[in-house]
N, C-alpha and C positions, 0 to 999 in steps of 0.2 A: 722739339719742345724744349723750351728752358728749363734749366737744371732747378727745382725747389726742394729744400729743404721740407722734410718728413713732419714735421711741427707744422710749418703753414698748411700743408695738405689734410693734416687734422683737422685743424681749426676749420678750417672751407667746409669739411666734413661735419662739423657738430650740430649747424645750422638744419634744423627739420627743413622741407617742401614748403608744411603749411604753416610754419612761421616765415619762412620766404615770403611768402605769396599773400599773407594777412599784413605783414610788415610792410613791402615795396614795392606790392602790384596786388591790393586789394582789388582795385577797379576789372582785373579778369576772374575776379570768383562771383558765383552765384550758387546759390543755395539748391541744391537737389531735392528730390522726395524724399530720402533717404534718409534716418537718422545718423545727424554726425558727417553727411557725405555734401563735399560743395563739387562741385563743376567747372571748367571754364569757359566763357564766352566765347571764344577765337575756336576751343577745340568740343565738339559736343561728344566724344566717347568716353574724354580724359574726368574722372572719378578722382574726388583725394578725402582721405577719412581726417579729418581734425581732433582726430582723440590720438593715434597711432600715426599720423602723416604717410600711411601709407597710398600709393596712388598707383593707378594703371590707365594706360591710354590704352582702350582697345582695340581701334583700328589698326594702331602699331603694334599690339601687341608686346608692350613694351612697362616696364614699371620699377619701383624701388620708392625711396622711403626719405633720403635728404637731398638738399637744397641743389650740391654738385652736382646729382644724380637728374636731375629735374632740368636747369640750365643746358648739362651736356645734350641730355638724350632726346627735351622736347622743345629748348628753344633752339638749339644748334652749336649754342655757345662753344669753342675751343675747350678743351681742359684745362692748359695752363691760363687762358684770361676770367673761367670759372673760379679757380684756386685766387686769383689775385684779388677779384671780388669779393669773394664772400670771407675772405680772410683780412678784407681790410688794407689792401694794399691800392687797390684801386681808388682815389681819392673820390670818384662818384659816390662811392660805397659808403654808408655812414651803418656801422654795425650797433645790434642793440647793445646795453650796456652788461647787460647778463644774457650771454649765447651759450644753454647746457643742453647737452644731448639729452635726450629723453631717455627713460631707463623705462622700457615697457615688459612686461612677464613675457614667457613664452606660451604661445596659443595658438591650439590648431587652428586651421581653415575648417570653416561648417562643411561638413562632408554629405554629394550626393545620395541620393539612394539607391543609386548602384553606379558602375564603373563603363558603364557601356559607352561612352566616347572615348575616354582614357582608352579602352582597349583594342577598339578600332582607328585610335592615333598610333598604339604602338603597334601596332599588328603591320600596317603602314612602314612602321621603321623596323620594320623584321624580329621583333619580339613573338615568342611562342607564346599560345595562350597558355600549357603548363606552367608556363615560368612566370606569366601575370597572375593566375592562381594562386601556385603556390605563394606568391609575396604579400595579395589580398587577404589568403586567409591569416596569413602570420599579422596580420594588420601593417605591415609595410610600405605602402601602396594603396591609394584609394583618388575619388574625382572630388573634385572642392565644387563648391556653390560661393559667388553667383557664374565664375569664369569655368567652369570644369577644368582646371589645369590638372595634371594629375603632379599627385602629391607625394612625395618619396619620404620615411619620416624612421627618425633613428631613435632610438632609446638611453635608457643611462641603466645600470645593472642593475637596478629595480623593476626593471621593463617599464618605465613609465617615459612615455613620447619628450623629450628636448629637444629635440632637429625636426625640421622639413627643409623639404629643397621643392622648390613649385617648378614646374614646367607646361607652358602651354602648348596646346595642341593644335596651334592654328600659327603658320609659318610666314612670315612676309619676306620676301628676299630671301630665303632660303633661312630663316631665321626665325626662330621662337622666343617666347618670352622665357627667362629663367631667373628666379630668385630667392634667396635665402627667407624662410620667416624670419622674422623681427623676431629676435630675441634667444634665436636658436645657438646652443651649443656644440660647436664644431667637435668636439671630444666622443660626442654621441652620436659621429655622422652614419649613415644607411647603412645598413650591414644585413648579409641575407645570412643567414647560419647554416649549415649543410642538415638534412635528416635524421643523424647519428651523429657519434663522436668524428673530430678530424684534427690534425694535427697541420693543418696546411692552412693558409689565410692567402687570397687573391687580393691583390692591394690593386683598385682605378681610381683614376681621375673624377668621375662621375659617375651619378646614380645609375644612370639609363647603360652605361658601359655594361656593369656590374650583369645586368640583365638579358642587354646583348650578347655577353660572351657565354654565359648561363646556356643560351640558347643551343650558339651556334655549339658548345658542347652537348647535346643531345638533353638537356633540361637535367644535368646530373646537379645534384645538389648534395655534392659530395667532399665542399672545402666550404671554408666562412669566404663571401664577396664582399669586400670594404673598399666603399668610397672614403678619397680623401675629401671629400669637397672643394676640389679642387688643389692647384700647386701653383707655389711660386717659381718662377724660373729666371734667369735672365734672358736679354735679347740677343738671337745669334749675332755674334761677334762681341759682345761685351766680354771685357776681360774675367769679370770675377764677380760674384755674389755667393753671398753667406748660407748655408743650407741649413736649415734650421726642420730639427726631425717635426713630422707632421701630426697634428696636436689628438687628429682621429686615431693616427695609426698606434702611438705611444699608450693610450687607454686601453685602446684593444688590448695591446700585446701585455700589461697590467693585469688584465682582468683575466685573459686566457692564456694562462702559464705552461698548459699543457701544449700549446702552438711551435713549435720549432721548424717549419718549412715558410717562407715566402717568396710569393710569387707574384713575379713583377709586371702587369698588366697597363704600364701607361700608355698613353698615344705616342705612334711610332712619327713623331715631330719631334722638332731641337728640344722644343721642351721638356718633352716626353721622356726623351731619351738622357737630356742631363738630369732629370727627376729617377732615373730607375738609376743611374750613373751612381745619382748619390746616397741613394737610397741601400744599392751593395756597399757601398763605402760606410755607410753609416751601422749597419744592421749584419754585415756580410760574418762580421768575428763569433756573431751568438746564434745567427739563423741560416740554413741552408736554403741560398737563392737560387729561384727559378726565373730567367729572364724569359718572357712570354708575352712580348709586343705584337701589336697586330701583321702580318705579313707585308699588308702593302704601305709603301714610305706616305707619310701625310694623312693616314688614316687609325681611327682609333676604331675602339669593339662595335661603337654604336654603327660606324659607317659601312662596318664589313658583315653584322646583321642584314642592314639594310642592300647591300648588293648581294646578300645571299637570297632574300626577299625576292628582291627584282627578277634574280636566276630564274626561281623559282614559278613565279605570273610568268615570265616567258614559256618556260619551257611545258606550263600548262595551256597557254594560248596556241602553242605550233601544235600539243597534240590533238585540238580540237578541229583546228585545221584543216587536218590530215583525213 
């Protein structure tokens, strides 16, 4: 991919979906039942809300909120000739004359009335039901309406909800839908808190890790579990990128001063490992590090739930067998 400048990549970025698609390909919308909800003609699963631009294709299970996101993931388009597009470099491209992101509040998903596919998706990836419990009743964890994704939702020290992280429970290619709400604050990402006081914070990659390893620990709820929502890293073999502390972890360690152990839970990939790498570099002088990677190489907490899962159905199947 050619090399672009972090400005153009913005710009490509600002552009919503459904001003895309109201702008320079009105002729594939069509109006749904739905207030606020158009459709497209070419695709009948694919949903886009024109107050928020948020969209899901549901056969792919696949979705997000602007223009780039839309080009990449449902027309096919490259990344680097999506960026060139929608930022005006492409002379087809004729951009409006005012392109502003939209600033939308943050707001839950409508939430099911109860959790019961959410909990036999994650039962599926070797999630305990004490450990879906316990996160339900904390209000941490719940199923959205109309997609039942389940919903992983973080707080700010008021306890009032700023983050979700969505996950669907319906896989294509080995592959789920996952996405940030619109509007959510990384600073306030998933955080399960232990039963009691604890002086220890378990730092993952993602919500559903957080969970995972919950598990495969015996459902002890005996340290804080903090998603970063993610990590930047570079690509193996790149020489160098800038580590910039992570914007969930720095609040926590803010708000809970009483914290002095971490414990470094990323995926045991390149990533992974240069994120825990930097993470002792960055944190090693004030906090005492536990490095606590998944076992097997390429695997993070959610994968070695789910092969402990699998263990488990087998070794219930042979003794039925027998």
């Amino acid at each position: 991919m050619p090399w672009m400048p972090e400005e153009q990549i913005r710009a490509a970025r600002a552009m919503s979906a459904i001003e895309y698609l109201k702008t320079h390909e009105a002729g594939r919308l069509k109006k749904s039942s739905a207030r606020h909800e158009w459709e497209l003609t070419d695709h009948d699963s694919f949903k886009i809300n024109e107050v928020t631009s948020a969209w899901h294709w549901k056969s792919r299970d696949i979705g997000g909120y602007n223009a780039l996101d839309f080009l990449v993931k449902v027309d096919g388009m490259g990344f680097a000739e999506a960026v060139q597009f929608l930022s005006g470099q492409n002379p087809s491209y004729i951009p409006p004359l005012h392109v502003q992101e939209e600033t939308v509040p943050f707001e839950l998903p409508q939430k099911a009335p109860n959790c019961g596919r959410i909990r036999r998706y994650l039962q599926k990836r070797g999630i305990s039901d004490p450990v879906m419990t316990y996160c339900i009743q904390r209000g941490l964890l719940y199923e959205s309406l109309p997609y039942h994704n389940a919903v992983f939702v973080g707080y700010d020290e008021k306890q009032e909800a700023r983050y979700a992280f969505l996950r669907g429970i319906h896989e294509t290619g080995g592959r789920a839908f996952k996405m940030e709400q619109r509007g959510s604050d990384k600073r306030c990402s998933f955080c399960i808190p232990p039963k009691g006081s604890s002086v220890r914070v378990a730092v993952y990659e993602a919500a559903v890790d957080a969970l995972a390893h919950m598990t495969l620990e015996n459902n002890r709820a005996d340290k804080y579990r903090l998603s970063l929502g993610g990590i930047s890293a570079p690509k193996e073999g790149e020489i160098h990128k800038t580590f910039k502390k992570p914007a969930a972890l720095e609040t926590f360690l803010g708000r809970h001063p009483e914290v002095t152990e971490m414990e470094l839970c990323t995926d045991n990939d390149f990533a992974g490992r240069w994120a825990a790498g930097q993470l002792r570099k960055a944190y090693g002088g004030k906090y005492r590090i536990i490095e606590n990677l998944p076992a097997i190489e390429g695997a993070d907490y959610g994968d070695m739930a789910a092969m402990e899962w699998d263990k488990h159905r087998q070794r219930k199947k042979t003794e039925k067998e027998r």
